[in-house]
Every structure is written in C-alpha cells, then in structure tokens.
KOLSE-59765 format. One record per residue: x, y, z of N, C-alpha, C in turn; residue number from 1. Coordinates in steps of 0.2 Angstrom, whole numbers, plus 5000, padded with zeros to 4 digits. Each point is the difference from the previous one (the first is absolute). Layout:
<pts>
   nu   nv   nw  cau  cav  caw   cu   cv   cw   i
    X    Y    Z    X    Y    Z    X    Y    Z NUM
...
</pts>
This chain:
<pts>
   nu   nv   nw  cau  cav  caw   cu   cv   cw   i
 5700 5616 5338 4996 5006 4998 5004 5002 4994   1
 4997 4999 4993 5003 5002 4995 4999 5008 5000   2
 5004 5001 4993 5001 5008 5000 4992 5002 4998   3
 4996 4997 4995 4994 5003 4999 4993 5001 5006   4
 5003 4998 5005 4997 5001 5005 5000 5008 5000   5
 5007 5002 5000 4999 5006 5005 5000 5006 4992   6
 4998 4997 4993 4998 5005 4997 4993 5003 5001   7
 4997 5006 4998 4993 5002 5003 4997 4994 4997   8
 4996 4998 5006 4996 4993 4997 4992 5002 4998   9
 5001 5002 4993 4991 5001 4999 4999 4994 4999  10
 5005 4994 5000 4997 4992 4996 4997 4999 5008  11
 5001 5001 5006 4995 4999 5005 4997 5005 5005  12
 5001 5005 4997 4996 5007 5004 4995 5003 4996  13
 5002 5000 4992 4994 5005 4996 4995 4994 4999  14
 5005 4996 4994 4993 4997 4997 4997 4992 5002  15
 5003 5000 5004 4995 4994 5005 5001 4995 4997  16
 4993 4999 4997 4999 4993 4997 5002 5001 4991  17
 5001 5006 4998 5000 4997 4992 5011 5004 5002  18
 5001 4999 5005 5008 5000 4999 5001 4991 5002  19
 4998 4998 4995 5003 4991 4998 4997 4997 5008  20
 4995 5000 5002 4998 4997 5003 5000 5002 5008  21
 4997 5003 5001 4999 5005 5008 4994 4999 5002  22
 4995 5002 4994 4994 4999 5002 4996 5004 5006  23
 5002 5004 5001 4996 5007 5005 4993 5002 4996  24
 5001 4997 4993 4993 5002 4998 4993 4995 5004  25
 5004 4996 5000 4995 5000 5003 4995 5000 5006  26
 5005 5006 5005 4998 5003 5005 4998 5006 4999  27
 5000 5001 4994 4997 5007 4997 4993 4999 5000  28
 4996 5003 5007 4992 4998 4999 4996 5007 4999  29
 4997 4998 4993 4996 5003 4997 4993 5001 5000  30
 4998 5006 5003 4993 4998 4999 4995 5002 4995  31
 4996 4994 4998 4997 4998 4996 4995 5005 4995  32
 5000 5006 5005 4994 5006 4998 5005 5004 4999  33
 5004 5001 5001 5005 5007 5000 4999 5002 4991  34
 5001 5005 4999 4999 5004 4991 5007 5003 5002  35
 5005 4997 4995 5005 5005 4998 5000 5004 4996  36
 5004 5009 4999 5000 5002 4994 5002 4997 4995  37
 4999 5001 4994 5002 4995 4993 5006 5004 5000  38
 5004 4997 4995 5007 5003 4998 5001 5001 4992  39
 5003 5005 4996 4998 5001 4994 5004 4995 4997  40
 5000 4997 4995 5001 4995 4994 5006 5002 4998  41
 5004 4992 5002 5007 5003 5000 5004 4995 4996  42
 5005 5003 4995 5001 4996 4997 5005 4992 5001  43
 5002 5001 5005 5004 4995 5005 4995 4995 5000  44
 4994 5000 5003 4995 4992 4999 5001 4996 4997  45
 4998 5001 4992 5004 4997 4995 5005 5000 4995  46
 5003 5003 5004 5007 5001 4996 5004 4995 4998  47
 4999 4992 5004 5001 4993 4996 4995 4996 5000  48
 4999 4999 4994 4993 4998 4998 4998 4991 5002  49
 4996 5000 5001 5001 4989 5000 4995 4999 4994  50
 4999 4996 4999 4998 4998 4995 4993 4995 5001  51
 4994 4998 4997 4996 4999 5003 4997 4994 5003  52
 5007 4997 5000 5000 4993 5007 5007 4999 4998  53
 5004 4998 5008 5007 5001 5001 5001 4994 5003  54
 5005 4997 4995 5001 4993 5000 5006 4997 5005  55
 5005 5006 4999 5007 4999 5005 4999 5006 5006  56
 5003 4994 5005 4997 5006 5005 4996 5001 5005  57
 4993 4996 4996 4995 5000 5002 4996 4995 5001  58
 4995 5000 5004 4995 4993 4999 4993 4999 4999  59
 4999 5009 5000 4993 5002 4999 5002 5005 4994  60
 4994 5001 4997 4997 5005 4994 5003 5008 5002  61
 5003 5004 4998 5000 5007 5001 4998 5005 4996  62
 4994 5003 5002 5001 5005 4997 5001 5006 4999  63
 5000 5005 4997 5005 5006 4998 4997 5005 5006  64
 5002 5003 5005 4999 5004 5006 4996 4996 5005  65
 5002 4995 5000 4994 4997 5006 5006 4998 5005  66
 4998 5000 5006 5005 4999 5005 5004 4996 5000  67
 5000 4993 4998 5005 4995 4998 5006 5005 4994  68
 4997 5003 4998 5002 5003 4993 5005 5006 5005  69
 4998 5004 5004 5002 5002 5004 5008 4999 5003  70
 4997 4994 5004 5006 4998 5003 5005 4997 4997  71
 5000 4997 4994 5003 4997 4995 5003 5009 4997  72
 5001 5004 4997 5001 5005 4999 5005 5004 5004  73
 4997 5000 5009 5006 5003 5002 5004 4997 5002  74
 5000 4992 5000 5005 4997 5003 5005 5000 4993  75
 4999 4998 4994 5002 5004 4995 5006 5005 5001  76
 4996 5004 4999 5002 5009 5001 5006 5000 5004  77
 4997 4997 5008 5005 5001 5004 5008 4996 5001  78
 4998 4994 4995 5007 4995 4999 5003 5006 4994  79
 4997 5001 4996 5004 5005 4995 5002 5007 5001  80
 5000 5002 5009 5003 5005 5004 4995 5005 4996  81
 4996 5001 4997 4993 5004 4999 4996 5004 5004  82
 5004 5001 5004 4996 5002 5009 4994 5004 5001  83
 5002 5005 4996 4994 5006 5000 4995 4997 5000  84
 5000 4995 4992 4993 4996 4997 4998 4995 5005  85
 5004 4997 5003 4998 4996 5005 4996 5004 5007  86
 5003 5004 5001 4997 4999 5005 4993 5006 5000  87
 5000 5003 4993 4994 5001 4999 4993 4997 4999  88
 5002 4994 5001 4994 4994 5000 4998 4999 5006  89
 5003 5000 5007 5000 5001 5007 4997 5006 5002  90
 4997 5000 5007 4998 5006 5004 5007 5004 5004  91
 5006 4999 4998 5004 5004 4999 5003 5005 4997  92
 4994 4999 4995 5003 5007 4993 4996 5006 5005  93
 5001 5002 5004 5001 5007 5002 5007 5003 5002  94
 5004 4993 5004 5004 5001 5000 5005 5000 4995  95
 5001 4999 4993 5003 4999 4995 5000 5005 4996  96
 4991 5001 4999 5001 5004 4994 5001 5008 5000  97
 5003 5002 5006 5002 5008 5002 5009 5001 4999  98
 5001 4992 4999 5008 5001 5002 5005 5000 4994  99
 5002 5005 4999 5004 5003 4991 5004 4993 5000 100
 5004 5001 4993 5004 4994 4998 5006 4999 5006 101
 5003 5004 5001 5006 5000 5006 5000 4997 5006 102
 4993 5004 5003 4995 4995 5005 5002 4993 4999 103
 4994 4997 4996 5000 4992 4999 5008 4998 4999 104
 5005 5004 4994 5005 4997 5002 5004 4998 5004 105
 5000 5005 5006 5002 4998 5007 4996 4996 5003 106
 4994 4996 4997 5001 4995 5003 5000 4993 4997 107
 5002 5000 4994 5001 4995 4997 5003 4993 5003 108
 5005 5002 5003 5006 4994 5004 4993 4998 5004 109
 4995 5003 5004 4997 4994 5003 4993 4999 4999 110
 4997 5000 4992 4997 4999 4995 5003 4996 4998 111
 5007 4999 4996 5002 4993 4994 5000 4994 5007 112
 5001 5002 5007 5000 4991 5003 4995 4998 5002 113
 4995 5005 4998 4993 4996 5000 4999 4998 4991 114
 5003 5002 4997 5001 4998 4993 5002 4993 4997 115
 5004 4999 5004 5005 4995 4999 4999 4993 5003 116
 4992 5001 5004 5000 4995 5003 4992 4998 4996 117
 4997 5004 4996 4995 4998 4997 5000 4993 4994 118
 4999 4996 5001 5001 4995 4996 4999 5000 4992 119
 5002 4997 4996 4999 5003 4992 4992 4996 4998 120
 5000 4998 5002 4992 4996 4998 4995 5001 5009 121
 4995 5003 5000 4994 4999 5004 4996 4998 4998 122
 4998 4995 5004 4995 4994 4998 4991 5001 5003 123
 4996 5002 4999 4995 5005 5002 4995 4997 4998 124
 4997 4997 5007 4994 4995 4996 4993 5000 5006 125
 4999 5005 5001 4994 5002 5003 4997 5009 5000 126
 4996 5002 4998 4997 5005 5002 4991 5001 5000 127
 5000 5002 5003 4994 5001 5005 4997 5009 5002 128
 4995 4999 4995 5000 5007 5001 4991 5001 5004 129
 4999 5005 5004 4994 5002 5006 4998 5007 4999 130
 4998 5003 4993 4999 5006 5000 5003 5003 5001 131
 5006 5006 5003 5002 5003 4998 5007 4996 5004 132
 4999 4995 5002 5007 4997 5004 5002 4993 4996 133
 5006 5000 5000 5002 4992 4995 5006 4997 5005 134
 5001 4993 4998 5007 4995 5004 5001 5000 4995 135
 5007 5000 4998 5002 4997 4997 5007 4991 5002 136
 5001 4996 4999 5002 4996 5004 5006 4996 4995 137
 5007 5002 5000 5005 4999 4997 5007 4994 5004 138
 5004 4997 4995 5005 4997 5004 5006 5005 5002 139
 5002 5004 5005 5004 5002 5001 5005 4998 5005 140
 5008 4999 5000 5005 4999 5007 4997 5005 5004 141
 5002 4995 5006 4996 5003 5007 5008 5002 5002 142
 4998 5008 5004 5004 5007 5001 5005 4995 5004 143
 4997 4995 5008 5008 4998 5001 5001 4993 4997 144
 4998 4996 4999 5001 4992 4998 5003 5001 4995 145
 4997 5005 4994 5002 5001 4992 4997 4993 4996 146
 4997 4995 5004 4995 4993 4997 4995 5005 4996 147
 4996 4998 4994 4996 5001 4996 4994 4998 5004 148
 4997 5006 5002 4991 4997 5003 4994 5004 4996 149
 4995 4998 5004 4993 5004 4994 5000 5005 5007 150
 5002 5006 4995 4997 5007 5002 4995 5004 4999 151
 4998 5003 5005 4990 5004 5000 5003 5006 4997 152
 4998 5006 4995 5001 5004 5000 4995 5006 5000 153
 4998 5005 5003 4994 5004 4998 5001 5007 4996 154
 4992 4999 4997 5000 5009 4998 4995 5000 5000 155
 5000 5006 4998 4992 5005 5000 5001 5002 4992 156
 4992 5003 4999 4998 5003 4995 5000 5008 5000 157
 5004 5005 4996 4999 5005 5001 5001 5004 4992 158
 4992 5003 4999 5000 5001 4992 4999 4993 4997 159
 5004 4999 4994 4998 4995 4995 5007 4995 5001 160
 5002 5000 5005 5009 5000 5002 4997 4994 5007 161
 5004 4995 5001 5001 4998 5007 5009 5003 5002 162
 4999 5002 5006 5008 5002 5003 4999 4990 5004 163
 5006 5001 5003 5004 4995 5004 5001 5003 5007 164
 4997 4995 5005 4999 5003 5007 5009 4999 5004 165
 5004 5004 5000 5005 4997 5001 5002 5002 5007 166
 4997 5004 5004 4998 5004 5007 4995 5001 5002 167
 4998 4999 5006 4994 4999 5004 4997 5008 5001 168
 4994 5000 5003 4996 5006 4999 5004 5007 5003 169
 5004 4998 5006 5002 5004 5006 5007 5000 4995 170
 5005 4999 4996 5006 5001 4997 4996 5003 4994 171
 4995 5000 4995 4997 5001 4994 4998 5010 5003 172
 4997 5001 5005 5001 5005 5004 5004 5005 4998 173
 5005 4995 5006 5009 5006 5000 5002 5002 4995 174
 4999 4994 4992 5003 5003 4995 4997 5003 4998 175
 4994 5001 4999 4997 5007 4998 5001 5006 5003 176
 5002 5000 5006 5001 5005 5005 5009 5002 4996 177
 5004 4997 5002 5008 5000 4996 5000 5002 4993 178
 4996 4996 4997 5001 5000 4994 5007 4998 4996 179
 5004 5005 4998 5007 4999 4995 5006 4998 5008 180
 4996 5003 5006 5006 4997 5007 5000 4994 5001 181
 4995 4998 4997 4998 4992 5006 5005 4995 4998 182
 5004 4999 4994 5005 4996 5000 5007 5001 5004 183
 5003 5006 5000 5005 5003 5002 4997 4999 5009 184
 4996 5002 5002 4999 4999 5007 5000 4994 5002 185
 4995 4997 4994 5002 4991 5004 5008 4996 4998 186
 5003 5002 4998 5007 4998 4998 5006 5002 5005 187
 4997 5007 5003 5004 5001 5008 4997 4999 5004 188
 4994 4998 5001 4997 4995 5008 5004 4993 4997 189
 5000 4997 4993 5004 4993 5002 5005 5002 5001 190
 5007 5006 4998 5005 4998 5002 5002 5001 5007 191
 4995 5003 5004 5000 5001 5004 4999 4996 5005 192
 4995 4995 4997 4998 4993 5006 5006 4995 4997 193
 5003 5001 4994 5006 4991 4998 5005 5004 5005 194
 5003 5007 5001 5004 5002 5004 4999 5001 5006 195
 4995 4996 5002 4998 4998 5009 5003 4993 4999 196
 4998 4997 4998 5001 4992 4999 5007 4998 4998 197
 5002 5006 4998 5009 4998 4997 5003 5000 5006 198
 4997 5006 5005 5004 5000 5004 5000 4995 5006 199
 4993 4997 5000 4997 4996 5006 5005 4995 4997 200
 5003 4995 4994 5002 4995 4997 5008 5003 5002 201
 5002 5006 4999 5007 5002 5001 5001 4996 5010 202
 4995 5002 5003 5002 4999 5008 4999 4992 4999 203
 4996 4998 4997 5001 4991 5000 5005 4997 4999 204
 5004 5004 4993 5005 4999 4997 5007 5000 5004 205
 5001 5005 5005 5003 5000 5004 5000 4995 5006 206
 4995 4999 5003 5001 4995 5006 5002 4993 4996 207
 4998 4999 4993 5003 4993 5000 5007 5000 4997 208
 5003 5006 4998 5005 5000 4997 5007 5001 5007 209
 4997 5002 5006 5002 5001 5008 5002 4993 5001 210
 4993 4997 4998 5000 4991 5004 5005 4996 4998 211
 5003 5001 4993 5003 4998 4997 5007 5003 4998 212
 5002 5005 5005 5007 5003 5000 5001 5002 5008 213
 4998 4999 5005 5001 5001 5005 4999 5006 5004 214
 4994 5001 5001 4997 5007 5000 5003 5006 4996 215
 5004 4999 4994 5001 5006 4996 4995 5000 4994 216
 4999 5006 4999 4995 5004 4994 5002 5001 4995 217
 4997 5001 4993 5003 4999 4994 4999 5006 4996 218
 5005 5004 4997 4997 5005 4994 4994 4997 4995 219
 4997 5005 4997 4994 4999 4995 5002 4994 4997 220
 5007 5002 4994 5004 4995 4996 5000 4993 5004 221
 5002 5001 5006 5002 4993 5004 4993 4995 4999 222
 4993 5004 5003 4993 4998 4998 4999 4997 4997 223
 5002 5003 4993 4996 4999 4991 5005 4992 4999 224
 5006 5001 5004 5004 4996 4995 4998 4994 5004 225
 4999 4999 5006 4995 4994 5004 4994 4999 4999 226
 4999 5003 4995 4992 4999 4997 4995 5000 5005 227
 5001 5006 5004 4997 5001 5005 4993 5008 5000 228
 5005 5003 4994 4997 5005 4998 5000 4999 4991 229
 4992 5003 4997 5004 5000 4993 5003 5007 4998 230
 5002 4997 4993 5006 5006 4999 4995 5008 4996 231
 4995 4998 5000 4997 5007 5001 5000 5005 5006 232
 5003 4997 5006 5003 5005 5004 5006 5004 5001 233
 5002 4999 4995 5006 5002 4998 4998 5008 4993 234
 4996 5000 5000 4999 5007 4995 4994 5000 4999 235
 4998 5006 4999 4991 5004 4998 4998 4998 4996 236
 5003 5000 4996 4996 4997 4993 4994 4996 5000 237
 5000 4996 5002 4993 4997 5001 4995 4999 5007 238
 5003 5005 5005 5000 5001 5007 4997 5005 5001 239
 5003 5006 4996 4997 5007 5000 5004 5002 5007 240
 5004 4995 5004 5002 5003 5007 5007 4995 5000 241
 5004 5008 5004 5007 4998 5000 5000 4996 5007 242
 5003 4994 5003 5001 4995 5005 5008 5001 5003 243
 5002 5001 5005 5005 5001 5002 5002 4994 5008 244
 5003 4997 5002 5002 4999 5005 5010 5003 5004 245
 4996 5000 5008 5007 5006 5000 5001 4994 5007 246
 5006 4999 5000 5001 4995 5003 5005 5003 5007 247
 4999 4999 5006 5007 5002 5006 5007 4998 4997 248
 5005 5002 5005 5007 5000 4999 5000 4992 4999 249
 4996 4995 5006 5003 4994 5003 4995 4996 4996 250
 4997 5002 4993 4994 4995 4998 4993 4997 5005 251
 5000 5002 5007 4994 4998 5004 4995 5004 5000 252
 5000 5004 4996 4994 5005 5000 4998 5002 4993 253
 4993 5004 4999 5001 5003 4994 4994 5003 5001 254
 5000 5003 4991 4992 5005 5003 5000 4999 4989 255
 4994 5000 5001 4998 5003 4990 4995 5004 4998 256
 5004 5004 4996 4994 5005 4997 4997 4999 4993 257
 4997 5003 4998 4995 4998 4994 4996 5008 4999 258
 5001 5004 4992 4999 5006 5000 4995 4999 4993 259
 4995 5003 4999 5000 5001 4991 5006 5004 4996 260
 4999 4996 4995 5008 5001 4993 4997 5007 5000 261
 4992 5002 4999 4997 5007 4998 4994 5001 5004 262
 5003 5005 5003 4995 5002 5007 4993 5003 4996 263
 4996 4994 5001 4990 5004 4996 4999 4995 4996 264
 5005 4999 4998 4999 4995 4992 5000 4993 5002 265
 5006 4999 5002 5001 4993 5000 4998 4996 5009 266
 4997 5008 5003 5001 4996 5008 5001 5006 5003 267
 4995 5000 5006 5002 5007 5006 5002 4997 5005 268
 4999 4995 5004 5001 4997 5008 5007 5000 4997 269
 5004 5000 5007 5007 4999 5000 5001 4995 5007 270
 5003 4993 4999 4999 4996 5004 5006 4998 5005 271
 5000 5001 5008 5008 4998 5003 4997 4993 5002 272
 5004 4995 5000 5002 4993 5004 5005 5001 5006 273
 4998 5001 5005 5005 4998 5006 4999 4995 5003 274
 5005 4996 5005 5000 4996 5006 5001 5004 5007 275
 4994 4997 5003 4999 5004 5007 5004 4996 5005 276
 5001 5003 5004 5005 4996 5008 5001 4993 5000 277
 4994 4997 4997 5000 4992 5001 5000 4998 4992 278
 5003 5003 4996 5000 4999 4995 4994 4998 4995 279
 4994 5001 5000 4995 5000 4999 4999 5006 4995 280
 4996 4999 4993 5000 5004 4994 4997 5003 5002 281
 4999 5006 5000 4994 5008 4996 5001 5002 4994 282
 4994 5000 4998 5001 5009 4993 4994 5002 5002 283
 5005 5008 4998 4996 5004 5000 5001 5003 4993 284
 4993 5004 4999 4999 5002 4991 4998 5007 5002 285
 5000 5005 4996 4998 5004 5000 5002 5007 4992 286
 4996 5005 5001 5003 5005 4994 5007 5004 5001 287
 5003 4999 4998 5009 5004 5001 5002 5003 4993 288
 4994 5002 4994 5003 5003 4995 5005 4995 4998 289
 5000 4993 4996 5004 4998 4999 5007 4997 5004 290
 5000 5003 5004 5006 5000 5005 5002 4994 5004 291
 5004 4998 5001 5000 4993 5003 4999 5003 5009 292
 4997 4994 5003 4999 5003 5008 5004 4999 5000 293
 5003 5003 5011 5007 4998 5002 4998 4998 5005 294
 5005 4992 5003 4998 5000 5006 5000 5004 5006 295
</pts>
C-alpha cells in the first residue's frame, strides 16, 4: 500500500473515469430526454484553443468546442494543475465554483496526484455524438494496471458548451445539494474509510509479525520497518489520522488507536483495535471529538 493510497483519492472517488482511467462514466446512465439547464458561456471552454485538425495526440479531426475538443482541453487543464478550468467542463462545477482561492488551495495536494498521473499526450480517437449526448473514446492508463486502454468518456450538452459526465445522476444530485462542501465532505468520508483499513491491515500486521517473533507484538515502527505496515502510518500528513499502537508490559497483548490530526476536517470517527479473550480483533469507531478512544 503506497502512501498515495491514503492521500484524499479523488483520482478514484471523484472523477471516475477521466481521473486516468476509472471509467464510472460509464455508469453514469443518462437519460436520453432529460433537458438540462444551460450554463452561461464561460471563458474556460476555450481557453486552449486546438487548431482545426490535430495532428499529435490525436487520431480524429477536432474541432473548436466539440466534445472531443472538450475532453482534450480538460485533460490539459488538469495536467497543468488548472483545476478550477478543469473541472468546470464537468458536472462538478457546482461544487467548485463556490469555493474561494484558499478553498481550492487546500485542496491542491489531492488535485496535483491526479495531476501527476495525467499523461502528456492523449491520444483521442473517437467521438460520437446523439443530440444532446456524445462518447468520446480516448487512450488512457487504466486506474489499477496503469496499461494504456481505450477509454468511454461521456458528456452532455448544456447551452452551446458540452460538460463531461464525471458522476452519475444520484452523486450529480448531492453536489448540487453541497455545493462548495461536497469536496471537503467526500475527502473525510475517504479518510475516514483508508482509516478503517489502516487499521484492519494494522491487526494483520500484527498476527504475522507474532508468527514470526514468538507470540510477541510489535511497535507501529517495528511494523513499517517489516514492511508490514507503510510508512504513512507513521504521521498525518497524508492520512489526515494520527495511528498509535500501545503495546502491554510482556509484549503479548496490545490495543491501537486511530484519531483525526483535525477533528471535522480531516476525519470525525475515532477508531479502537483491541484483542478479545481469545485473542481475536475488534474495532470499534465512533465520534470522540477528535479524541483518541480508551479501552
């Protein structure tokens, strides 16, 4: 488990398929009649202009605001960390475009790792457009192989603009409902689930680290350095939650806690690991203000 695992992962929570190959879009079902409101003429659409057949890149004809034009544009945008612009071509600009500069900059760290992973050239060689609906069909690395495959991408027409479908109707929803919260909200429900999973990998890390010392348990440190645990357990920074193991007098025992670094922001559950009479894992999670539980 690398450390960008446990950074907020909008490269596989937010944007599906156009975070380098996820591809939720194309679970994004659309129906066919539906009339969106238009959106006003924004100068982000064409703010990188293509030119009127695109030679590199490309393997179809693009031209200037059509959905391949689209897609080529934010993927763009969003390798040159342009975020706002990016993702105002998505049915996510409700949640974006309420949120001041300071906003967006806290969340930059997990915006540039989807940034980072966008390739310098996309290769974009189908679009398909159905009235107000188009595919677009590009080479992108697939999210876990990282192999270059042909990806489906969708959008919709809205005004004289196509957006990019990058969440399904029931998430398209929420964010109209949240608005400028819905990133900050889905960034502590992930740290709040990679912080279930740290800990369930923390009681793994332990029974094999027992098998192979004689039923004695290990500090956090003992874990990471057995490459049992990675070393994002070891501090917040990329975790949003501080990780602890509290070990008995005799090494046979032990318990771990797990708290948000900022209670609201970065995480509300506060997580205990104990072993029960027969030695068998529990957690329990719950709200404690930040607080570490006690057993």
């Amino acid at each position: 488990m690398s450390k960008a695992f446990f950074q907020v992962n909008l490269l596989t929570v937010i944007f599906s398929v156009l975070m380098v190959g996820g591809c939720a879009v194309e679970a994004a079902k659309v129906n066919e009649t539906e009339k969106s409101a238009p959106v006003k003429n924004t100068e982000f659409q064409s703010s990188v202009k293509a030119p009127p057949r695109t030679t590199k890149g490309a393997s179809i004809e693009i031209t200037k605001d059509s959905p391949a034009d689209t897609v080529r544009v934010f993927y763009k945008s969003l390798r040159e960390n342009r975020f706002r612009e990016a993702m105002f071509l998505t049915n996510l600009r409700p949640a974006i475009e309420g949120l001041t500069d300071t906003e967006l900059a806290d969340l930059h760290l997990d915006l540039a790792t989807i940034a980072q992973q966008i390739p310098a050239e996309i290769e974009i060689n189908g679009e398909i457009i159905s009235g107000n609906y188009a595919t677009v069909t590009a080479k992108l690395p697939d999210n876990e192989t990282k192999q270059i495959t042909l990806q489906e991408i969708r959008l919709r027409k809205e005004g004289n603009y196509w957006i990019i479908l990058t969440v399904d109707e029931q998430a398209e929803s929420t964010i109209k409902k949240e608005g400028n919260k819905y990133f900050f909200n889905l960034r502590l429900q992930t740290h709040e689930s990679e912080a279930k999973a740290m800990m369930e990998r923390i009681s793994k890390a332990q029974m094999v680290y027992a098998l192979q010392n004689g039923g004695f348990y290990g500090e956090i440190n003992a874990l990471v350095e057995k490459g049992f645990l990675p070393e994002d357990a070891l501090t917040s920074d990329s975790t949003g939650y501080n990780y602890r193991v509290i070990l008995s007098s005799d090494k046979k025992k032990y318990y771990a806690t797990a708290e948000p670094s900022v209670f609201g922001k970065t995480g509300k559950l506060s997580f205990l690991l104990e072993l029960d009479d027969k030695k068998s894992p529990r957690l329990t999670a719950k709200e404690n203000q930040g607080q570490p539980l006690k057993k």
